[in-house]
C-alpha positions as CSV (number, residue, x, y, z in Angstrom):
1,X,107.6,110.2,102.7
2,X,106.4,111.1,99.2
3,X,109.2,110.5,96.2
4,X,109.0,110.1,92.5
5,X,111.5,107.0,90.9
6,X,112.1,107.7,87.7
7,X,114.1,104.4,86.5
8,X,116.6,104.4,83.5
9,X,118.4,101.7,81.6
10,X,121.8,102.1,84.6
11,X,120.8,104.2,87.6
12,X,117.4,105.0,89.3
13,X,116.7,108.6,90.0
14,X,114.9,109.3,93.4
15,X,113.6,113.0,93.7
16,X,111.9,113.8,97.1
17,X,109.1,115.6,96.8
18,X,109.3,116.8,100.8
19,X,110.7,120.1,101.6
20,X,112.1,118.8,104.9
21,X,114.0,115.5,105.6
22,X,113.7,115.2,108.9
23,X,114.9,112.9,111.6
24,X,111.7,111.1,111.6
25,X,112.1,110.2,107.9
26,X,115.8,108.8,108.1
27,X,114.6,104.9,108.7
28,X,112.3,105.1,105.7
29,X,115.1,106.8,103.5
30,X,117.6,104.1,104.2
31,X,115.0,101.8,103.6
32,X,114.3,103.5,100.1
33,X,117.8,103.8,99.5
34,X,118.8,100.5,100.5
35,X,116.3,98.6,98.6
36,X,118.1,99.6,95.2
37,X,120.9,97.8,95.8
38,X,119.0,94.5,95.6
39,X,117.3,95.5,92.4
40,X,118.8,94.6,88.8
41,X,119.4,98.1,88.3
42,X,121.6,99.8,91.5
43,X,123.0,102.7,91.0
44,X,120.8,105.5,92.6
45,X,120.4,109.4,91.9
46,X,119.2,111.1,94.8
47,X,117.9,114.3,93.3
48,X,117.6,117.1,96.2
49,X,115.7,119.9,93.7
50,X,112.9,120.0,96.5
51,X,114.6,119.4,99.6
52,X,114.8,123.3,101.3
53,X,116.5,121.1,104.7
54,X,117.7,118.3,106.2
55,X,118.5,116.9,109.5
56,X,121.8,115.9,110.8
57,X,120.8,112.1,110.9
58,X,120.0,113.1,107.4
59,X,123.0,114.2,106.3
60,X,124.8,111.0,108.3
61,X,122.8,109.0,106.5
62,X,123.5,110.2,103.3
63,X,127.3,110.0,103.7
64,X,126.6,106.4,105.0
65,X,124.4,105.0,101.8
66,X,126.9,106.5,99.4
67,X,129.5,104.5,101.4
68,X,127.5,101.2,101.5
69,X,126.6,102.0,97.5
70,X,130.5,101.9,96.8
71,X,131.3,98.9,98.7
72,X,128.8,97.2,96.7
73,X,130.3,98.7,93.6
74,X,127.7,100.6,93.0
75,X,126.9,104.5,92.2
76,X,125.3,106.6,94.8
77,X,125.4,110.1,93.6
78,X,123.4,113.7,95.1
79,X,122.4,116.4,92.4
80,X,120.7,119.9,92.4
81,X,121.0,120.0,96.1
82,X,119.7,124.2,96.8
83,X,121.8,126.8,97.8
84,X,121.3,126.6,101.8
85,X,121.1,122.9,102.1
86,X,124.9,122.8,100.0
87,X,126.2,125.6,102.5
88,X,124.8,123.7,105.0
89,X,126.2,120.3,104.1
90,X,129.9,122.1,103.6
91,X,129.4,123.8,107.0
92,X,128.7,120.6,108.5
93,X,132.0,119.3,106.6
94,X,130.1,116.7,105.1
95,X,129.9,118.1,101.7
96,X,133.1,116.8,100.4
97,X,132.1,113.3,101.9
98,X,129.1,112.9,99.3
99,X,129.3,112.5,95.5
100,X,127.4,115.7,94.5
101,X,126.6,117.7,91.0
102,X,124.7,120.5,90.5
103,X,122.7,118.8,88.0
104,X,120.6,115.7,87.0
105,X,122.2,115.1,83.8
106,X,125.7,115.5,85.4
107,X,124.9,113.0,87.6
108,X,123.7,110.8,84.9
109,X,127.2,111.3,83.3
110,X,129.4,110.3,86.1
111,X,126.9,107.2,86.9
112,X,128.1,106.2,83.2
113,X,131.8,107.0,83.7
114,X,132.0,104.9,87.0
115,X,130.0,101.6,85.5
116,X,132.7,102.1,82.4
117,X,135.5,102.5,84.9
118,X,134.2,99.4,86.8
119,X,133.9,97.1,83.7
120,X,137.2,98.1,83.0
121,X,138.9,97.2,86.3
122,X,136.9,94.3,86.1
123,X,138.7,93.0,82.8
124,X,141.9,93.1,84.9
């Protein structure tokens, strides 16, 4: 699976370059995913600008990594998903599950909010 990581001072952002994320390419996403949250840096943008489709072990997956992201304390969060693949997603009532923006820098901004909220809580 081809990606670009483009890595910021709090949050990596990880922009398929695939049209299709198949069921084939679930292991090595969770993999991908995963692997963040042994890094310095944890909190992860998945940026779906390229994705036209995904597969419902996709979509599972997704809803799972977000969850495994926030029991770590850690941001997870899904921007410029297209059109169909959103529709998609809400049809397969897993839209409301995921942490989702329509765009990058959005993302970026509640990645900020939640490390702010978390060294907050943390002073309690």
């Amino acid at each position: 699976m081809n990606v670009k990581i483009d890595t910021k001072e709090k949050f990596h952002v990880i922009t398929p370059q695939e049209s299709v994320l198949s069921v084939n390419m679930t292991d090595e996403l969770s993999r991908l995913l995963l692997s963040h949250l042994e890094k310095q840096v944890k909190n992860v943008i998945l940026n779906l600008k390229n994705v036209a489709e995904l597969s419902t072990e996709t979509a599972d997956l997704l809803v799972q990594t977000q969850q495994n992201f926030y029991e770590q304390g850690v941001s997870f969060v899904i921007c410029e998903m297209q059109p169909a693949v959103e529709q998609w997603l809400d049809d397969q009532e897993q839209l409301e599950l995921l942490n989702a923006t329509p765009t990058e820098s959005e993302a970026w901004d509640i990645v900020q909010m939640e490390e702010i909220e978390r060294e907050l809580l943390g002073d309690e």
